[in-house]
N, C-alpha and C positions, 0 to 999 in steps of 0.2 A: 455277505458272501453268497454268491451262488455254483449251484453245478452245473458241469456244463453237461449236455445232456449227450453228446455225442459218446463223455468216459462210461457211460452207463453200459450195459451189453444189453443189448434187444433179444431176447427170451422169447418171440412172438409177437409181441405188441407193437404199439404205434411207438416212436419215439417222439417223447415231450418237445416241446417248442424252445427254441430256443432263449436262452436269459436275456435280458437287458444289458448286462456288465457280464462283462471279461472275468473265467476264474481268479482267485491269486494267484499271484507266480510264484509267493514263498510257503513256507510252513503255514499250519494253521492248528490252532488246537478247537478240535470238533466240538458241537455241543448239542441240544438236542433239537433245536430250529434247522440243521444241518438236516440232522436224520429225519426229521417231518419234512422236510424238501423233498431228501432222498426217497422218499417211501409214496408220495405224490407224484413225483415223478414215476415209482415204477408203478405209478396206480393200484397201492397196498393201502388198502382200509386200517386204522389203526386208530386203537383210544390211549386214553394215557388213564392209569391207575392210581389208586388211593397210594402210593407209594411216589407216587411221581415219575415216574418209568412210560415209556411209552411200550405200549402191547400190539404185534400185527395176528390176530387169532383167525387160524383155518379151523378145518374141521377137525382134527385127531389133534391136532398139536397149538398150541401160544407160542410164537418167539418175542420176546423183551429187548428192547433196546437200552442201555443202562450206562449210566457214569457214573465210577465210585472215585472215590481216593482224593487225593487233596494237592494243588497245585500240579509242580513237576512227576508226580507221581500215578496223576489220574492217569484213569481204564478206562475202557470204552468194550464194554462186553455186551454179548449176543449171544444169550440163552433161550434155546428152545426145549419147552415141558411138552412132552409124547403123551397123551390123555389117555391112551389105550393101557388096561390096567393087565397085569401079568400074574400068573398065579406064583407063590413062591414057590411052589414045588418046578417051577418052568426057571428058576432064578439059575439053575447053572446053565443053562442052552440057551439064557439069554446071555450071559455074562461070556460064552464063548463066541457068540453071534458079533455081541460089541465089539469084543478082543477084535476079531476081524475086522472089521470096520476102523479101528481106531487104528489096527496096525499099517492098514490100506490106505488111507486118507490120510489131509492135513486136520479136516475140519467138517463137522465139529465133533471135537471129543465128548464120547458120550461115557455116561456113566447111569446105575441102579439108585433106586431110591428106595426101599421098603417101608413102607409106611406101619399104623398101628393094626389092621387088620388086617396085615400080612399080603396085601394089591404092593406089585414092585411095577415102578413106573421109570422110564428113561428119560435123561437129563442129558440135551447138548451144550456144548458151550464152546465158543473163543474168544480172545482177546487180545486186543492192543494195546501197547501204552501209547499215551497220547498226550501226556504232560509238558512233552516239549515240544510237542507240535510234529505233524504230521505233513507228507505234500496231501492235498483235497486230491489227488486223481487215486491213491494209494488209500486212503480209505474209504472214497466210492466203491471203487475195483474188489477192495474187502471185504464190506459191508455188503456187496451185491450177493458176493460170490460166500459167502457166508449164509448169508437168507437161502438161495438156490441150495446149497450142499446141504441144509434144513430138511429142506422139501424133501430131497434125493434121499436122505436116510429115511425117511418114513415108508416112501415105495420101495427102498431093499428091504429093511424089513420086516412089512410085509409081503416082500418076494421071497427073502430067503428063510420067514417059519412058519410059512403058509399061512396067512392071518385071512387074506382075501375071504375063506368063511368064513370067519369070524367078522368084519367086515360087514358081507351078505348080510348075517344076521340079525346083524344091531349090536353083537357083543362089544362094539368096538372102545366103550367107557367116554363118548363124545365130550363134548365141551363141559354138558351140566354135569358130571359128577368128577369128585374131587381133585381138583385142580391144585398145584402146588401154585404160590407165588414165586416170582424171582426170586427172590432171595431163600427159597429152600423151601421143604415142607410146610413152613410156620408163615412164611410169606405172605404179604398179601395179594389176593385174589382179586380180578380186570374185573 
Protein backbone atom coordinates (compact mmCIF):
# COMPACT_ATOMS: atom_id res chain seq x y z
CA UNK A 1 0.00 0.00 0.00
CA UNK A 2 1.07 3.44 -0.55
CA UNK A 3 0.16 7.08 0.57
CA UNK A 4 -0.86 9.36 -1.22
CA UNK A 5 0.95 12.30 -0.96
CA UNK A 6 -1.51 14.86 -1.59
CA UNK A 7 -3.33 13.45 2.36
CA UNK A 8 -0.14 14.59 3.77
CA UNK A 9 -0.31 18.67 4.91
CA UNK A 10 2.69 20.65 3.49
CA UNK A 11 4.33 22.22 6.71
CA UNK A 12 6.80 24.14 4.25
CA UNK A 13 8.24 21.72 2.22
CA UNK A 14 8.22 20.13 -1.19
CA UNK A 15 5.40 17.73 -1.59
CA UNK A 16 6.62 14.09 -2.30
CA UNK A 17 5.99 12.65 -5.83
CA UNK A 18 3.41 10.98 -6.51
CA UNK A 19 2.94 6.90 -5.98
CA UNK A 20 2.60 4.39 -8.55
CA UNK A 21 -0.89 2.85 -7.28
CA UNK A 22 -3.89 4.18 -6.17
CA UNK A 23 -4.33 4.48 -2.00
CA UNK A 24 -7.00 1.72 -0.67
CA UNK A 25 -10.25 2.47 -0.76
CA UNK A 26 -10.95 0.20 2.35
CA UNK A 27 -9.69 -0.22 5.89
CA UNK A 28 -6.37 -1.07 6.45
CA UNK A 29 -4.50 -2.05 9.57
CA UNK A 30 -1.20 -0.01 9.71
CA UNK A 31 2.25 -1.31 10.38
CA UNK A 32 5.57 -0.05 10.37
CA UNK A 33 6.54 -0.07 6.43
CA UNK A 34 3.50 2.44 6.44
CA UNK A 35 5.08 4.74 8.91
CA UNK A 36 8.72 4.51 7.31
CA UNK A 37 6.75 5.71 4.14
CA UNK A 38 5.10 8.19 5.98
CA UNK A 39 8.08 9.80 7.65
CA UNK A 40 10.06 9.77 4.04
CA UNK A 41 7.65 11.33 2.68
CA UNK A 42 7.67 14.12 5.20
CA UNK A 43 11.51 13.93 4.98
CA UNK A 44 12.02 12.70 8.84
CA UNK A 45 15.19 11.06 9.41
CA UNK A 46 14.48 8.05 11.53
CA UNK A 47 16.27 4.81 13.08
CA UNK A 48 14.74 1.98 14.39
CA UNK A 49 15.90 0.73 18.02
CA UNK A 50 17.08 -2.29 19.76
CA UNK A 51 13.38 -2.64 20.63
CA UNK A 52 12.27 -2.62 17.38
CA UNK A 53 10.30 0.73 17.33
CA UNK A 54 11.06 3.19 14.96
CA UNK A 55 12.68 6.65 16.52
CA UNK A 56 12.42 10.26 14.64
CA UNK A 57 15.02 12.23 17.19
CA UNK A 58 15.36 16.18 17.08
CA UNK A 59 17.30 18.04 19.20
CA UNK A 60 15.43 18.33 22.77
CA UNK A 61 13.10 15.55 22.16
CA UNK A 62 12.71 11.49 20.45
CA UNK A 63 9.32 10.72 19.27
CA UNK A 64 8.67 6.56 18.73
CA UNK A 65 6.62 5.16 16.47
CA UNK A 66 5.18 1.78 18.13
CA UNK A 67 2.70 -1.09 17.82
CA UNK A 68 1.74 -2.94 20.83
CA UNK A 69 -1.21 -5.35 21.46
CA UNK A 70 -2.23 -8.30 19.64
CA UNK A 71 -4.61 -8.75 16.73
CA UNK A 72 -8.01 -6.72 16.91
CA UNK A 73 -6.80 -4.99 19.72
CA UNK A 74 -3.48 -3.48 18.34
CA UNK A 75 -2.28 0.30 19.12
CA UNK A 76 -0.55 2.32 17.19
CA UNK A 77 1.03 4.90 19.63
CA UNK A 78 3.30 8.12 19.20
CA UNK A 79 5.48 8.81 22.12
CA UNK A 80 7.59 11.74 22.50
CA UNK A 81 10.47 11.73 25.45
CA UNK A 82 11.30 15.89 26.13
CA UNK A 83 15.40 15.37 26.96
CA UNK A 84 15.38 18.77 28.78
CA UNK A 85 15.75 17.72 32.37
CA UNK A 86 13.67 19.58 35.15
CA UNK A 87 14.56 20.18 38.78
CA UNK A 88 12.02 18.62 41.14
CA UNK A 89 11.71 21.34 43.15
CA UNK A 90 10.21 22.96 39.37
CA UNK A 91 7.77 19.61 39.60
CA UNK A 92 4.72 21.52 40.67
CA UNK A 93 4.96 24.71 37.79
CA UNK A 94 5.59 21.96 35.72
CA UNK A 95 2.67 19.82 36.50
CA UNK A 96 0.55 23.00 36.35
CA UNK A 97 2.16 24.19 32.97
CA UNK A 98 1.13 20.49 31.59
CA UNK A 99 -2.52 20.66 33.29
CA UNK A 100 -2.72 23.51 30.63
CA UNK A 101 -1.68 22.00 27.86
CA UNK A 102 -3.44 18.84 28.38
CA UNK A 103 -6.68 20.83 29.20
CA UNK A 104 -6.11 22.93 25.90
CA UNK A 105 -5.28 20.35 23.39
CA UNK A 106 -6.32 16.92 22.02
CA UNK A 107 -2.66 15.83 21.73
CA UNK A 108 -0.36 14.81 23.03
CA UNK A 109 -1.04 14.27 26.43
CA UNK A 110 1.66 14.81 28.32
CA UNK A 111 2.70 13.58 31.49
CA UNK A 112 6.13 13.81 34.55
CA UNK A 113 8.45 11.20 34.82
CA UNK A 114 10.94 11.50 37.87
CA UNK A 115 13.63 9.65 37.57
CA UNK A 116 16.39 8.27 40.54
CA UNK A 117 18.26 11.38 40.86
CA UNK A 118 15.44 13.42 41.13
CA UNK A 119 15.76 15.20 36.97
CA UNK A 120 11.64 15.08 36.18
CA UNK A 121 11.45 14.84 32.39
CA UNK A 122 8.01 15.15 30.17
CA UNK A 123 6.30 12.29 28.30
CA UNK A 124 3.85 12.86 25.27
CA UNK A 125 1.71 10.45 23.97
CA UNK A 126 -1.39 9.40 21.68
CA UNK A 127 -2.98 6.69 20.46
CA UNK A 128 -5.16 4.71 18.11
CA UNK A 129 -6.65 1.58 17.88
CA UNK A 130 -5.93 0.04 14.92
CA UNK A 131 -6.81 -3.70 15.12
CA UNK A 132 -9.61 -3.38 12.94
CA UNK A 133 -8.34 -1.30 10.57
CA UNK A 134 -8.30 2.10 9.97
CA UNK A 135 -9.21 4.37 6.62
CA UNK A 136 -5.01 5.25 5.38
CA UNK A 137 -6.25 8.98 5.02
CA UNK A 138 -7.34 9.05 9.01
CA UNK A 139 -4.13 7.83 10.04
CA UNK A 140 -1.79 9.83 7.82
CA UNK A 141 -3.92 12.94 8.89
CA UNK A 142 -3.13 11.41 12.63
CA UNK A 143 0.15 10.42 12.50
CA UNK A 144 1.09 13.91 10.89
CA UNK A 145 -0.71 16.00 13.11
CA UNK A 146 0.57 14.19 16.02
CA UNK A 147 4.36 14.51 15.11
CA UNK A 148 3.47 18.57 14.44
CA UNK A 149 1.58 18.98 17.94
CA UNK A 150 5.13 17.08 19.23
CA UNK A 151 7.11 19.82 18.00
CA UNK A 152 4.48 22.62 19.08
CA UNK A 153 4.73 21.49 22.80
CA UNK A 154 8.36 21.73 23.00
CA UNK A 155 8.16 25.67 21.69
CA UNK A 156 5.21 26.39 24.38
CA UNK A 157 7.11 25.21 26.76
CA UNK A 158 9.74 26.70 26.27
CA UNK A 159 7.62 29.89 25.62
CA UNK A 160 5.62 29.52 28.52
CA UNK A 161 8.70 28.95 31.59
CA UNK A 162 10.99 30.64 29.94
CA UNK A 163 13.63 28.03 29.13
CA UNK A 164 14.85 30.02 26.00
CA UNK A 165 17.95 30.62 28.58
CA UNK A 166 18.33 27.79 29.53
CA UNK A 167 18.46 26.84 25.93
CA UNK A 168 21.19 29.68 25.30
CA UNK A 169 23.18 28.02 27.65
CA UNK A 170 23.48 24.53 26.91
CA UNK A 171 21.45 23.71 30.04
CA UNK A 172 19.08 22.19 27.69
CA UNK A 173 19.94 18.04 28.79
CA UNK A 174 20.31 17.39 24.59
CA UNK A 175 20.18 14.13 23.23
CA UNK A 176 23.32 12.45 25.04
CA UNK A 177 22.19 12.42 28.51
CA UNK A 178 19.57 10.30 30.01
CA UNK A 179 17.26 9.41 27.66
CA UNK A 180 14.09 7.31 28.52
CA UNK A 181 13.24 4.54 26.06
CA UNK A 182 9.60 3.99 24.85
CA UNK A 183 8.56 2.04 26.82
CA UNK A 184 9.34 4.15 30.07
CA UNK A 185 12.30 4.91 32.21
CA UNK A 186 13.78 1.33 31.86
CA UNK A 187 13.18 1.30 27.99
CA UNK A 188 15.35 0.94 25.72
CA UNK A 189 17.63 3.65 24.29
CA UNK A 190 17.79 4.68 20.01
Amino acid sequence: MSIDPSSIPNFGGQQPEQPQEGPPSGPIVPDQNLVKQLLDQMELKYVVDNEGDLAAPWENFRTYFMFRGEKEQQVFSVRTFYDRPHAIDDKVKILESIDEWNRRTLWPKVYTHTHDDGTVRLIGEAQMLIGAGVSLEHFVSSTVSWVRASMEFDKWLVDTLGLEKDAESGADGGPEGGQDGPDGPDGAQS
